[in-house]
N, C-alpha and C positions, 0 to 999 in steps of 0.2 A: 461269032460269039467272041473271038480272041481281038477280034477289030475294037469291038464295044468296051471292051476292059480298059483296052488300050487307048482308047480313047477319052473314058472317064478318068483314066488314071494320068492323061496331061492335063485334062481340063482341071483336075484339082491341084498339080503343081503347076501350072499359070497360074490359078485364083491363087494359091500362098503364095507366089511371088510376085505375082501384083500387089496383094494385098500389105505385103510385109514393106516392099518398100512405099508403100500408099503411107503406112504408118510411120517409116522412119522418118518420111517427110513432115508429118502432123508435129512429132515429136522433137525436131530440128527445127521449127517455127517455134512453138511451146518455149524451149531452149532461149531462142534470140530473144523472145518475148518478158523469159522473166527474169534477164541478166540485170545486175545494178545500172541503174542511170549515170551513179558519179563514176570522173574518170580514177582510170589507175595508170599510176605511178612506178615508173622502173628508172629510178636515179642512182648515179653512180654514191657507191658509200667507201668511203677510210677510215680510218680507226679517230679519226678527228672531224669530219663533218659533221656539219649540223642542220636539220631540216624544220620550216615551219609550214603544213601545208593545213587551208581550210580550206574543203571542198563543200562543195550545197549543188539544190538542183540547179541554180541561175546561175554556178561558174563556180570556178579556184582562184586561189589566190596561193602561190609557191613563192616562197622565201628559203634559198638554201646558199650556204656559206662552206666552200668545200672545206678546207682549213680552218677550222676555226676553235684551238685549244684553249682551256682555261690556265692560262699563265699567273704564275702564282712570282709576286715579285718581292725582294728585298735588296737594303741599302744596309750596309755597312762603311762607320767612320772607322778610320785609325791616322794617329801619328805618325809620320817618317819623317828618317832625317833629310833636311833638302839645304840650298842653297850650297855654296863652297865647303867642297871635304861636309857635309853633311851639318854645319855646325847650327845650324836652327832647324825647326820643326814646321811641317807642313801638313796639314789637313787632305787625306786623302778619302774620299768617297766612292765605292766599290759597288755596284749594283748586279745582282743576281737576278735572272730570271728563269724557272725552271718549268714544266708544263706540268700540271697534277696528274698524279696515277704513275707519275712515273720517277721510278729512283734514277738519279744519276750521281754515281759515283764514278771517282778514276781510277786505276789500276796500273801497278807497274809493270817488267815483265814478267816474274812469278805469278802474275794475278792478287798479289797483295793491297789492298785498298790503301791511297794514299791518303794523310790527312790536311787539313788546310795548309799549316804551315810550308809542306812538301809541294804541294799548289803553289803557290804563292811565291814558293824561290823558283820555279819551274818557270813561270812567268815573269818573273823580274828579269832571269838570266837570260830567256828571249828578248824582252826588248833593251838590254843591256849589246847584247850581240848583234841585234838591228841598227842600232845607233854607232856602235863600235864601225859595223862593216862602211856606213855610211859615212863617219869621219874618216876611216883609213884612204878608200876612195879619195874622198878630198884631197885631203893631203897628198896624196899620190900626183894627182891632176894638177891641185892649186900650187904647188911647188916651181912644177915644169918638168919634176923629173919622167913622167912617162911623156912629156913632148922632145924632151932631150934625148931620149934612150931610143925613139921612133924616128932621130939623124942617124940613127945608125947604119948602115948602108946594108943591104940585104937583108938580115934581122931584123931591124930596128923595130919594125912591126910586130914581131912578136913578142922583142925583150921589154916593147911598151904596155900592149898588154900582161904580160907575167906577169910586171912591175905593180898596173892598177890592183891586179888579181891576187899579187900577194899580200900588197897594202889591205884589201877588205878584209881577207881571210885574217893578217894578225889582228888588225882592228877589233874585230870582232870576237877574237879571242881575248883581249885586253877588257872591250868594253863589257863582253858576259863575268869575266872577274871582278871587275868593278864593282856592279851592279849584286855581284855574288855575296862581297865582301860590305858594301852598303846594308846590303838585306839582311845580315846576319845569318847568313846559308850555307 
C-alpha cells in the first residue's frame, strides 16, 4: 500500500513537471510570435546628436549626425586705429559663434565675469606678443648676432641660443605693450 502512494505521488510530480515546462515552451513561442516587426535601435547619444529614423514593415531608413549643434552666429563692425602710429582708421569685422542653450561667459581668477571690453584687450595683447616674439626672433637671426655669438668657441652654442631666446621674450613684451597701448587697455 506505501508502494502505491509512492508511486501516484511521482507519477503526479512528473505530470506537473512535464507539464509546466510543456507550457513554458508554448508561452516562449507566443512571446517570439507577438514581438514588433520593426527593428530597434541602440545608438550612441551626446548632448548634441541628432537622429532621423523612419522605420515600416519593408525597411528603415537612419539618418543620424553625431555633432550636430545649433550655432547661433554673429558679426560685429568696429573702427581701429591702423596703418603708421595708428593715424587712420580701419574696418574691423569680429564674428561670434556660440552653440544655443549654452551661456558662455569668461571669468577671471576671483571667478568675476569679464566684460567685452576686458576680452578684447586680452586678445589684442596676445596677438600683440605673438607678433612681438616673432620680430625679436628675427632680428636676433637677421642681424647675425646669434650667428656671431655661436663663433664663440665652447659656448657659443649656447650664448646663441640665449641670445634668439632673449630677443623673443623682450619682443614680445614690447610688442604686448604696443598693442596694449593701441587698444586703449
Amino acid at each position: 500500500m506505501y508502494k502505491e502512494k509512492s508511486s501516484n505521488f511521482l507519477k503526479i510530480i512528473v505530470i506537473t513537471l512535464g507539464g509546466s515546462i510543456i507550457a513554458s515552451n508554448f508561452y516562449s513561442i507566443s512571446l517570439l510570435n507577438t514581438r514588433s516587426q520593426l527593428p530597434i535601435f541602440n545608438l550612441p547619444v551626446s548632448k548634441y546628436s541628432a537622429y532621423d529614423i523612419e522605420a515600416t514593415k519593408e525597411g528603415y531608413k537612419l539618418s543620424h549626425r553625431m555633432h550636430d549643434p545649433l550655432v547661433l552666429h554673429s558679426m560685429t563692425t568696429s573702427k581701429k586705429p591702423a596703418g603708421f602710429l595708428g593715424g587712420s582708421k580701419a574696418t574691423v569685422n569680429k564674428s561670434t559663434e556660440v552653440i544655443a542653450g549654452e551661456n558662455v561667459s569668461y571669468r577671471d581668477e576671483q571667478g568675476n565675469e569679464l566684460d567685452a571690453k576686458t576680452i578684447a584687450c586680452i586678445e589684442q595683447k596676445a596677438k600683440g606678443e605673438s607678433t612681438g616674439q616673432l620680430v625679436g626672433t628675427s632680428v636676433a637671426t637677421g642681424t647675425g648676432l646669434a650667428t656671431q655669438l655661436t663663433g664663440v668657441p665652447v659656448i657659443g652654442w649656447l650664448l646663441g641660443g640665449f641670445a634668439v631666446n632673449t630677443a623673443r621674450k623682450e619682443g614680445g613684451k614690447i610688442g604686448k605693450q604696443m598693442a596694449a597701448d593701441f587698444s586703449d587697455c
